[in-house]
C-alpha positions in Angstrom: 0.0 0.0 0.0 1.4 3.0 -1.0 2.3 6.0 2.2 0.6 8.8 1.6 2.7 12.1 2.4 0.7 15.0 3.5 2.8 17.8 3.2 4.2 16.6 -0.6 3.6 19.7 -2.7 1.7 22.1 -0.8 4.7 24.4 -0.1 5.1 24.6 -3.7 1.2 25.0 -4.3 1.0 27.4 -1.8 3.8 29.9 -3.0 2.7 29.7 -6.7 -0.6 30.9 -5.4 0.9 33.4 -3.8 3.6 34.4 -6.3 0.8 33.7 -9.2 3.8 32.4 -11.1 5.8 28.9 -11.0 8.5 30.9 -12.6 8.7 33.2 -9.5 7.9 30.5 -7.0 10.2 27.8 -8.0 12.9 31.1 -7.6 11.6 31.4 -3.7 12.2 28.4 -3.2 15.0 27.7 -5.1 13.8 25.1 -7.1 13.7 24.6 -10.8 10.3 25.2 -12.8 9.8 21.4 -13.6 10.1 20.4 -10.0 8.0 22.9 -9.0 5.2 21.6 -11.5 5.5 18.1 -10.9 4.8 18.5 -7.3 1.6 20.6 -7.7 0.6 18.3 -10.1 1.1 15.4 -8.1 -0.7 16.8 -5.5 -3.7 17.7 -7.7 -3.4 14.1 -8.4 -3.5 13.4 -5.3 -6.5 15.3 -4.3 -8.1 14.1 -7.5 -9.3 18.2 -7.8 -7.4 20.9 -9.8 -6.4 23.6 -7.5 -4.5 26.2 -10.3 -5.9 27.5 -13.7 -2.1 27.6 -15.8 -2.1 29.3 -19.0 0.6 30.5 -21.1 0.0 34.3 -19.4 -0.5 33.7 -16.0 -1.8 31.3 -13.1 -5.1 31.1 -11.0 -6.3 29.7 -8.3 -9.2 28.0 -8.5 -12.6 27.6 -6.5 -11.1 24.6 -4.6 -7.8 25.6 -5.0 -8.8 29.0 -2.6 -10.4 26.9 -0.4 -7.5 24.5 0.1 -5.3 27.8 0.4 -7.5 28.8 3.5 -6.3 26.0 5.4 -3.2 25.3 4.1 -1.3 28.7 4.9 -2.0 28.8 8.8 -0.4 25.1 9.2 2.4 26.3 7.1 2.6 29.3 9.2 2.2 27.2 12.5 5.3 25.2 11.4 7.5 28.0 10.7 6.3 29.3 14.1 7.3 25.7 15.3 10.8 26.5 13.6 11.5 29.6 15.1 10.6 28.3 18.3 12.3 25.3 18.2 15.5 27.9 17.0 15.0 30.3 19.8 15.2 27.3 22.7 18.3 26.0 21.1 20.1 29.6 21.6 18.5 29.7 25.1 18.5 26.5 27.4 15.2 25.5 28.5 13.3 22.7 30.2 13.9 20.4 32.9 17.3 18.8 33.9 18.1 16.5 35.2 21.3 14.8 36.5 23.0 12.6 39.0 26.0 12.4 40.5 28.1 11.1 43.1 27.7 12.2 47.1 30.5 14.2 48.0 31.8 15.2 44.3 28.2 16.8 43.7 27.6 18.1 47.3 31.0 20.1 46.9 31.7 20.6 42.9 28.4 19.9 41.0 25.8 21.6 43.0 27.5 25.1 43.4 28.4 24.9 39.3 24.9 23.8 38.6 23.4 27.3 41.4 25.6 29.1 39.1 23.9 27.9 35.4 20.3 28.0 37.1 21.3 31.9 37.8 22.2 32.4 33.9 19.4 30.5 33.0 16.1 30.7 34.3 14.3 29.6 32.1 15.9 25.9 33.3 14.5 24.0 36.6 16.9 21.3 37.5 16.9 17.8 40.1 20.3 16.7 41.3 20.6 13.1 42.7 23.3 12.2 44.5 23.8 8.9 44.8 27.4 6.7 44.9 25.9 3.4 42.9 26.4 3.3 38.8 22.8 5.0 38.1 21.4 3.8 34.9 20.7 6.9 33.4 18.5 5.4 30.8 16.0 3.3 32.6 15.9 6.3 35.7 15.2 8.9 33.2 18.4 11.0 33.8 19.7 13.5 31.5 23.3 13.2 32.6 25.4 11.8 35.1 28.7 13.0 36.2 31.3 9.8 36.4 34.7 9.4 38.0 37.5 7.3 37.1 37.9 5.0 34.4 35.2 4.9 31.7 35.9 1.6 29.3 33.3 -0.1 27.4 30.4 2.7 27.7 27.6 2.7 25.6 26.8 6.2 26.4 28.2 9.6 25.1 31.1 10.8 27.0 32.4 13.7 27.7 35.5 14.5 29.9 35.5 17.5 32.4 38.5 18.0 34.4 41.3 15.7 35.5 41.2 14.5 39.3 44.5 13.8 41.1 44.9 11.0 44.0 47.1 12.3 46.2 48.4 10.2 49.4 48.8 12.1 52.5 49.2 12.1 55.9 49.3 14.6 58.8 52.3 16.4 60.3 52.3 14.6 63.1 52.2 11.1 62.2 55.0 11.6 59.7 56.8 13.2 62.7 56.2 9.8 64.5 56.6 7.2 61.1 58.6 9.1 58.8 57.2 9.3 55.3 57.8 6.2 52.5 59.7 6.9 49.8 58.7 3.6 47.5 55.3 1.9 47.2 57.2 -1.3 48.7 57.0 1.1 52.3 53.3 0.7 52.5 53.7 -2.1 54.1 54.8 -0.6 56.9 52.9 2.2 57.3 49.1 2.4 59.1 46.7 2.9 55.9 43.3 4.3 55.9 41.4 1.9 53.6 38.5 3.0 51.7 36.1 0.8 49.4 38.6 -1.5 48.2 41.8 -3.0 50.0 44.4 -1.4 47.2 45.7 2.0 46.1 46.1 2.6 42.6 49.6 4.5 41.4 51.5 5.3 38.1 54.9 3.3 38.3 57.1 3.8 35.0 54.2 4.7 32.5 51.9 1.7 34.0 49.3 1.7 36.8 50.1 -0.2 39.5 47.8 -1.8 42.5 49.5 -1.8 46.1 47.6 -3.5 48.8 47.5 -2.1 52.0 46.0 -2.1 55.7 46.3 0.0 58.8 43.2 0.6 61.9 40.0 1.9 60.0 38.3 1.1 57.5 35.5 3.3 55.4 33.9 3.9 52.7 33.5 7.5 53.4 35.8 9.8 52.3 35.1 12.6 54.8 35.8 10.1 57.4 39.1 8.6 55.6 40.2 12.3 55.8 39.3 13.1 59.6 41.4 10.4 60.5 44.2 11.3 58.2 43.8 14.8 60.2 43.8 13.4 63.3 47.0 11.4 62.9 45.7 7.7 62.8 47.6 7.4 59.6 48.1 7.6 55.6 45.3 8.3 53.2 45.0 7.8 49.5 42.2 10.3 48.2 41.1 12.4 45.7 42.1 16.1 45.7 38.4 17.8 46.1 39.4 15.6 49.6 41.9 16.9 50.6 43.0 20.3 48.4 42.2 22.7 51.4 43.9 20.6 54.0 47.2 20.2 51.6 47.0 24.1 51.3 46.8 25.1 55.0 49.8 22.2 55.6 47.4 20.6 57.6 48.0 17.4 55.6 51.6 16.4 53.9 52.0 14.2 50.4 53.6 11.7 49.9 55.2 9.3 47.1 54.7 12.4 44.7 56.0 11.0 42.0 53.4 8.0 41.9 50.8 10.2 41.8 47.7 8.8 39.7 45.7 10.9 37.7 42.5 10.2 36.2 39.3 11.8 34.9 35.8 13.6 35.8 33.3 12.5 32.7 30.2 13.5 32.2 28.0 11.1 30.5 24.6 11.0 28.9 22.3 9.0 26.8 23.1 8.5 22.9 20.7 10.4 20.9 21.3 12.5 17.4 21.0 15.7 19.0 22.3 16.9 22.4 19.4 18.9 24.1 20.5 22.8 24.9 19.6 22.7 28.4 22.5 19.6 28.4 24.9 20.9 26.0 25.4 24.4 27.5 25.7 22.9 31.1 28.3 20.8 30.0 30.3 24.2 28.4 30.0 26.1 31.8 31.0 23.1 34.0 33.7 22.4 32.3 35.5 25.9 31.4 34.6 26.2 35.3 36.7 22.7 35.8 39.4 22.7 33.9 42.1 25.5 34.9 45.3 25.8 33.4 46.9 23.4 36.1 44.6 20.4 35.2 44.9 20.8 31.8 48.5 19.8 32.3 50.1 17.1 30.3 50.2 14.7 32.9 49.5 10.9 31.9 46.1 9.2 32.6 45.4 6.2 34.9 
């Protein structure tokens, strides 16, 4: 069965009966004569009615033609109103957002950046979930997500924001007491503030390297971790949105610099054709917010 399509030649009819020409319509539209024609006459065809009087002079709309005119030009117009529309929200982010993203990360990086776009946007309303499990962003219904570390194998579009350093630390004191290691091998015999998993993760000659360790407390908090870490109990391997202030006041010390590990901030969001504004432009402002001169540094990633 053959598909019908609607809209097949009533641009065309329309502007000839407008222009009262094909010769000036198919040059508004900037199609050639013959096209033109075929498609008015193939939706006369269609209509089984003739809608233009043609003569070698001129062209005229006819009784049904005028009537199909009437109806015609206030969809066409609705569509271009449609377009514009549709034009206008993509130069000004609109809608609703919303996005997910790890506890601390978005308590203490997202949600300040994301007060910030709502401010230059208002025509944006936004939800923020924090949440430390792998949300499904496709089956919750989430615009985007905000991942950390190591992204293999995604099927979603990835973007990355920043670069996040793990640094290992320890307070004055305790490096008073223990001294500080100078080689992974050390570990061993140093008090370690374990987090999720039972191994730190360092750059050793170009490669990333796994070093278990153990020590009095275990967490999987990293405002915790870093409380102890302040408090002396030991050393502490987390990242730098941790423990940035502390390092600047000299309230914590690194250690094993030159292991540092360095990895990325992504954000992430379901495949589609188009990216929607209210996404895309969050993305811009997040990221020219993240990404300073320092972490744009050509260190290598873990």
């Amino acid at each position: 069965m053959e598909t019908i399509q609607p809209w097949e030649g009533v641009v065309e009819f329309v502007t000839v009966a407008e222009q009262h020409s094909f010769t000036a319509a198919a040059r508004k539209l900037g199609m050639s004569v013959a096209q033109v024609s075929r498609q008015v006459s193939a939706l006369e065809a269609r209509l089984a009615t003739r809608l233009l009087y043609r003569t070698t002079r001129q062209v005229s709309v006819t009784e049904a033609g005028q009537l199909y005119y009437q109806h015609c030009r206030p969809l066409l117009d609705g569509l271009l109103a449609a377009e514009q529309a549709l034009s206008l929200s993509q130069a000004h982010p609109s809608g609703h957002l919303r996005l997910t993203a790890p506890v601390y990360y978005g308590e203490t990086v997202i949600a300040p950046l994301l007060l910030q776009y709502l401010a230059h946007h208002p025509a944006v309303s936004a939800e923020l979930n924090l949440d430390n499990r792998k949300v499904d962003l496709v089956a919750e219904n989430f615009d985007l997500g905000i991942r950390l570390g190591p992204m293999d194998g995604s099927s979603l579009m990835l973007r990355e924001l920043a670069v996040r350093v793990h640094h290992v630390c320890a307070s004055p004191a305790y490096l008073a007491r223990h001294g500080a290691p100078q080689t992974l091998a050390e570990l061993r015999q140093h008090a370690c503030l374990v987090g999720t998993v039972e191994s730190w993760r360092f750059l050793d000659s170009g490669q990333v390297r796994e070093v278990h360790v153990s020590g009095p407390l275990r967490c999987n908090s990293g405002v915790a971790l870093r409380a102890a870490a302040l408090a002396g109990m030991g050393l502490v391997q987390l990242p730098d949105y941790y423990v940035d202030e502390a390092l600047a006041r000299g309230e914590l010390m690194p250690v094993l610099e030159r292991y540092t590990l360095r990895d990325a901030v992504w954000a992430a969001w379901p495949r589609s054709r188009f990216t929607p504004p209210k996404v895309s432009r969050f993305l811009d402002e997040v990221q020219a917010a993240l990404q300073t001169p320092a972490a744009r540094a050509a260190w290598p990633m873990g």
